[in-house]
N, C-alpha and C positions, 0 to 999 in steps of 0.2 A: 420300388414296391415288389414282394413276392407275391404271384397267384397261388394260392392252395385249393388245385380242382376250381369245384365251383363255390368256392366261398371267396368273402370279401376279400381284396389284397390286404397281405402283413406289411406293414411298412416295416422297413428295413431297420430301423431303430428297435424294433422287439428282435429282432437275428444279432443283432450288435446287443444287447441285456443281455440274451441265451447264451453265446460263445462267451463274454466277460467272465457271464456265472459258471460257466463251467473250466477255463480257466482261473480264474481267481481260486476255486473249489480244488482243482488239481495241483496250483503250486503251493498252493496253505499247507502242503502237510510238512516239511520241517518247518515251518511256524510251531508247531507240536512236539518236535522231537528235542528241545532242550529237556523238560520234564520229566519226560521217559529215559535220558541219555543220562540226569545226574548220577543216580545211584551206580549203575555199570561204570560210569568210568570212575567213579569214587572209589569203588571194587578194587576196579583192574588196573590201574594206574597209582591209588593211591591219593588223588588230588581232591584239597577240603573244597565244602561247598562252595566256599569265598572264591577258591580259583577258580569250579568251573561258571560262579555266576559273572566273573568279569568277561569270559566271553558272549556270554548269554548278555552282559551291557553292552557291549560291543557292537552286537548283532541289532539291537533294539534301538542304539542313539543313530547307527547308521538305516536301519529300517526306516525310521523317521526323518531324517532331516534328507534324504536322499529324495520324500516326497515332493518340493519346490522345483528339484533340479527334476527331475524326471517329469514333472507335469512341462516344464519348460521346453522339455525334450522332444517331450510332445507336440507341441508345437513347432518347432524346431523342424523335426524328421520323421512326424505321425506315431499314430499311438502303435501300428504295425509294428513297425520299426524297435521300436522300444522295448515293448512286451517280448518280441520272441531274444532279445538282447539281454533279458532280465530275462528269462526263462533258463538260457545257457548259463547264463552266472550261477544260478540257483542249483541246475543239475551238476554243473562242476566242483563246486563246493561243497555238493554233499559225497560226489563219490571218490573225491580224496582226502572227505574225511576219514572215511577207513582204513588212509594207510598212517594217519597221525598217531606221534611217540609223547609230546611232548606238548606244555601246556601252549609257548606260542602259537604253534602248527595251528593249534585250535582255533585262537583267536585271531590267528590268519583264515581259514577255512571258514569255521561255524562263524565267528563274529565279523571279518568284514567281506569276503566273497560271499555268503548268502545274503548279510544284513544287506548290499549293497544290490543284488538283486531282489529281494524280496522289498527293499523299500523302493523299488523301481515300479511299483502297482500298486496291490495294497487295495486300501482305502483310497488315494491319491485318483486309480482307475477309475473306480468307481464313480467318486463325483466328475472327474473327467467325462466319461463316459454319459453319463445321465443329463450334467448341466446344456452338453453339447447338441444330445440326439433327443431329448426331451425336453417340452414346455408344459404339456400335461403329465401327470403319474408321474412329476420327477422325484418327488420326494418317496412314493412307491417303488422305485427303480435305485434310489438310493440302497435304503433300506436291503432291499433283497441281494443286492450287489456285496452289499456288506454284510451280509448277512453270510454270504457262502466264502466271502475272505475267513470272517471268524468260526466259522463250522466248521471250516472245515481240518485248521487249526486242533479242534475235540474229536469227532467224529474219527479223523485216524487212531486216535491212542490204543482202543481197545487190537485194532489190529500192529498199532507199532509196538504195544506192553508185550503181546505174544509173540511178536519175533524178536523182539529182545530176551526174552524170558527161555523161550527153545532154540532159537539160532544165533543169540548173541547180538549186541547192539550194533553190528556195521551191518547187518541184516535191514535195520531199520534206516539207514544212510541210502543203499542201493535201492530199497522202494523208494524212496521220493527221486532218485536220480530216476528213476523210471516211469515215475505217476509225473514228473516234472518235464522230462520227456514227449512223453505222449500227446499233452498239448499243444507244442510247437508247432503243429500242423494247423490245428485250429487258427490260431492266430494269423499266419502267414495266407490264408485261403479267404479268411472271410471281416475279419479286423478291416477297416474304413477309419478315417479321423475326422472328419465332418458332414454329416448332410448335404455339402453341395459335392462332394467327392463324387457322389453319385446322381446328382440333379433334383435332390428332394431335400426339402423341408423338416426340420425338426419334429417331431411326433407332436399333434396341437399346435402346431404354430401356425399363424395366417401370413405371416409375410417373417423374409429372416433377416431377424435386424442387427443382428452380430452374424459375419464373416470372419475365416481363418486372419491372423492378423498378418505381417512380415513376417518373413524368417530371420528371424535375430538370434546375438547369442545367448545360449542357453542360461549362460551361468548370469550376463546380465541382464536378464528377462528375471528371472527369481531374485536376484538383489535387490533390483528394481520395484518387485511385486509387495518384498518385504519394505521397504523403506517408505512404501505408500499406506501399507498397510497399519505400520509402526504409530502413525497418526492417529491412529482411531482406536477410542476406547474399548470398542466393539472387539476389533482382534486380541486386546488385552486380554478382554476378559473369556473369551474363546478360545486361548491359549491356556490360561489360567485352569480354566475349569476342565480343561482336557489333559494338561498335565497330569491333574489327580485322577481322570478318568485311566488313561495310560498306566499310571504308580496302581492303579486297584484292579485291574485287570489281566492285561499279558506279562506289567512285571512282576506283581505278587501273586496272582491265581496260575493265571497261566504258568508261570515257571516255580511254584514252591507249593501251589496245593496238594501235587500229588506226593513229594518228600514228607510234609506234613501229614496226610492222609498215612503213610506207613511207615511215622514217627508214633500213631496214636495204632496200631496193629496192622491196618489192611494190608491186601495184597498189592502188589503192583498193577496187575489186571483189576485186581477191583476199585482201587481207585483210575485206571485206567476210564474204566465205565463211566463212574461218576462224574468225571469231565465231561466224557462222551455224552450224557444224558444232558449235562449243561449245556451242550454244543446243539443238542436238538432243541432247546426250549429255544435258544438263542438265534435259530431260525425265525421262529415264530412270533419270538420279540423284536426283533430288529425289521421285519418286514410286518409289524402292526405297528412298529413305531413309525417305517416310513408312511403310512397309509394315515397314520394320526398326524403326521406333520404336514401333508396336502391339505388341514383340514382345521388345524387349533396353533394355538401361540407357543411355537419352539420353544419361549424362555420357560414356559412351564410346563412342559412335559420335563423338559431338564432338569426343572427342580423336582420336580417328583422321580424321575429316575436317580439321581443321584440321592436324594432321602431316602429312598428304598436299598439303594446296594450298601447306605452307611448303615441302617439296620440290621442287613445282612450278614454284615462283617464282623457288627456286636457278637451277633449269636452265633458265626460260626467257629470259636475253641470250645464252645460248650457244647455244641452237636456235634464235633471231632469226637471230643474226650463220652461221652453220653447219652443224647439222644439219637436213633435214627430219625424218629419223625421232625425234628427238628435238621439235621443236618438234610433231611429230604425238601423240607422246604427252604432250606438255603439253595439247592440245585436249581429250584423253582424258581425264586426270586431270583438270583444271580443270573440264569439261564434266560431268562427273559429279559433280564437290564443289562444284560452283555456289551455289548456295543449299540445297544438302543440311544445311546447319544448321539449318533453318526448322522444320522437325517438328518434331526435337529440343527445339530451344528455347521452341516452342508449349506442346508438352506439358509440359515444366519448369514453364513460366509458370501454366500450368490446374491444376498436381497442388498448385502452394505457393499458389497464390490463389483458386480457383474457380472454377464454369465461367463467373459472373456478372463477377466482375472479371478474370477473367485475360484477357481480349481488351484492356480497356483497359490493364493493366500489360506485356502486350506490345507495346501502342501505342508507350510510354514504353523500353524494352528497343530497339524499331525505331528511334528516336529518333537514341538513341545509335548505332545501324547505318548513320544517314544521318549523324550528325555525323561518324564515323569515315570515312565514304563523300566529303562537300567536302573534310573535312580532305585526304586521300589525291588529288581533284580536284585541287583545287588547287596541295599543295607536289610532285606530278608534274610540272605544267606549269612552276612557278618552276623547278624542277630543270633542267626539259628549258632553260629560256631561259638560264636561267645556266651551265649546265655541260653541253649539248649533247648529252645523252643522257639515259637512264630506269636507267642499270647502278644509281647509288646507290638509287634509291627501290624498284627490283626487290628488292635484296638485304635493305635493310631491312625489306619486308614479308613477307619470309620469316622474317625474327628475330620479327617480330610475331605470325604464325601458331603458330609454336612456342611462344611467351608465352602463346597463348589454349587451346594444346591441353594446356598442364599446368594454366589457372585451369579447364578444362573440367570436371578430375577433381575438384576443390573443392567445384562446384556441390552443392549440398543436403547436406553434410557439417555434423557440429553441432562447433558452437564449441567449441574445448577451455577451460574454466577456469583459473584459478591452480591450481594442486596436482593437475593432471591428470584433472579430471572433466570428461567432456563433457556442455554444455549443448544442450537438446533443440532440436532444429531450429525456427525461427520464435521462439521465446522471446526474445528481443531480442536475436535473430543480426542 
């Protein structure tokens, strides 16, 4: 417990939220800089968008699936440990991106020395962090956790658009070596891996009934986690619907709304903003959607989050090409269902598995988030090179969101049998 003066002690589990958020917050910014990075090196190199999105897949399928192994790691050698481990990877590979000639170098650097630290936290930390140090507010603490991963991801643009824009795009490589930087301290001082590390209790908890488990190995602690997991319909379907959550967000927003954006006129800074404006609603979504998931049924907030961004995605070629008030309430809607899936689907994962493995079976669920996420990188950019615009893969991932927002109401539903008997949830759903 910390004393502040004379007011009540903070338990130590709000010091552990503070330092995640603002780590998480500090390494997300080349999480941003694929968006901002296409156009220059399309310039300056010459390379079509198809090249530079297979390293932006690169960076996305390893951002993901690096989530299992890293929660295991966790475990393994502390979240300390990890985090300032994955902070180095992230700063190294962004400051020798600016000496790269050629397209491998890239997807050596940007796609597997960042993707391999930046999927070393994540979202991954987050439920790490909250399932561990909280029994109350966890789903609040979700929420807000991930909320400053994906902010912070937008909220740089407007400042990475302008040093691309006046000092050229390795400008924009050397701030995040530097904003990636800067946190390593944080981590190393005050980062903890469990509650009993320091002789206290989870935040809300009356007695602690999960302890750190052995120290095993990493890589078959995640196999292990997936193979238990693989049994339940539940992580199907929480794969499933994250996949497309992934394909509609970091791989076709995130990386092709701002190309698109000044395919239909804008500036580079000005859709810079526009992100950046999404990036603040999605503050505000992602920490009211944790505070809704302490409080109402996960499977339906999900469906209505994902019915809402498929609507979004209808109307957004037509508010590109036409309206502003209509493209402004795309920022709105989008900006607020950003990663408002994230609690949700947290909490699903901790209530079918535990508080012990369900970090790592959401590793494996995030996984599938990033696979969906290159997938969607990628056949955007083919799109864009072969048929000279984003209309088809827009409209597609609107059919997609619709597809996840009726597997939403599926999730933890029991199996029905032959002859109409339902089988009990987990029993070899």
């Amino acid at each position: 417990m910390l004393r502040l003066g004379n007011l009540r002690p903070a338990h130590y589990a709000w010091v552990m939220a503070a330092v995640t958020f603002v780590i998480l917050l500090g390494a997300s910014g080349f999480r941003s800089a694929p968006s901002i990075l296409i156009v220059p090196l399309q310039d300056e190199f010459g390379w079509s968008r198809a090249t530079i999105s297979i390293a932006v897949s690169i960076n996305l399928l390893l951002f993901g699936f690096m989530g299992p192994f890293a929660a295991a790691l966790m475990e393994r050698f502390g979240i300390r440990s990890v985090v300032a481990g994955a902070l180095c990877f992230i700063a190294a590979g962004a400051a020798l991106t600016t000496q790269m000639t050629a397209p491998w170098q890239l997807y050596l650097l940007w796609g597997v020395t960042v993707g391999l630290g930046t999927g070393s936290m994540a979202t991954v930390l987050a439920a790490t962090v909250a399932t561990r140090w909280f029994v109350q507010r966890r789903g609040l603490v979700v929420g807000v956790l991930a909320a400053a991963s994906a902010a912070g991801q937008l909220v740089f643009l407007p400042l990475f658009a302008w040093l691309a824009t006046n000092h050229g795009w390795r400008t924009v490589s050397l701030a995040v070596t530097i904003a990636t930087l800067s946190v390593i301290p944080l981590a190393l001082i005050f980062l903890r891996s469990w509650p009993s590390d320091i002789g206290a209790l989870p935040y809300g908890a009356m007695t602690s009934d999960e302890a750190p488990g052995p120290r095993l190995n990493p890589v078959r602690t995640a196999v292990a986690a997936l193979g238990e997991a693989a049994r339940s319909r539940t992580f199907w379907l929480l794969a499933a619907t994250f996949f497309i959550c992934g394909a509609t967000t970091n791989g076709l927003i995130g990386t092709h709304l701002l190309p698109a954006s000044i395919d239909h006129g804008m500036t580079e800074i000005a859709a810079a903003n526009m992100l950046a404006l999404i990036g603040i609603f999605d503050i505000v979504g992602t920490t009211a959607s944790g505070w809704l998931t302490d409080r109402f049924d996960p499977r339906k907030l999900l469906f209505m989050y994902y019915g809402l961004r498929g609507v979004a995605l209808l109307i957004l070629p037509w508010a590109l090409g036409s309206s502003q008030f209509a493209l402004f309430a795309f920022i709105v809607v989008y900006g607020l269902d950003w990663i408002a899936t994230v609690p949700p689907t947290v909490a699903l994962a901790s209530k079918e598995f535990g508080v012990a493995r369900g970090p790592l079976v959401y590793g494996w669920v995030f996984a599938a988030h990033q696979v969906g996420a290159a997938f969607a990188a990628y056949v955007a950019g083919l799109s864009r090179t072969v048929m000279g615009d984003y209309l088809l893969v827009f409209n597609g991932a609107a059919v997609l969101c619709m597809i996840a927002a009726l597997c939403a109401l599926r999730i933890g539903m029991p199996t029905v049998l032959p002859g109409g008997t339902p089988q009990p949830q987990g029993a070899g759903d």
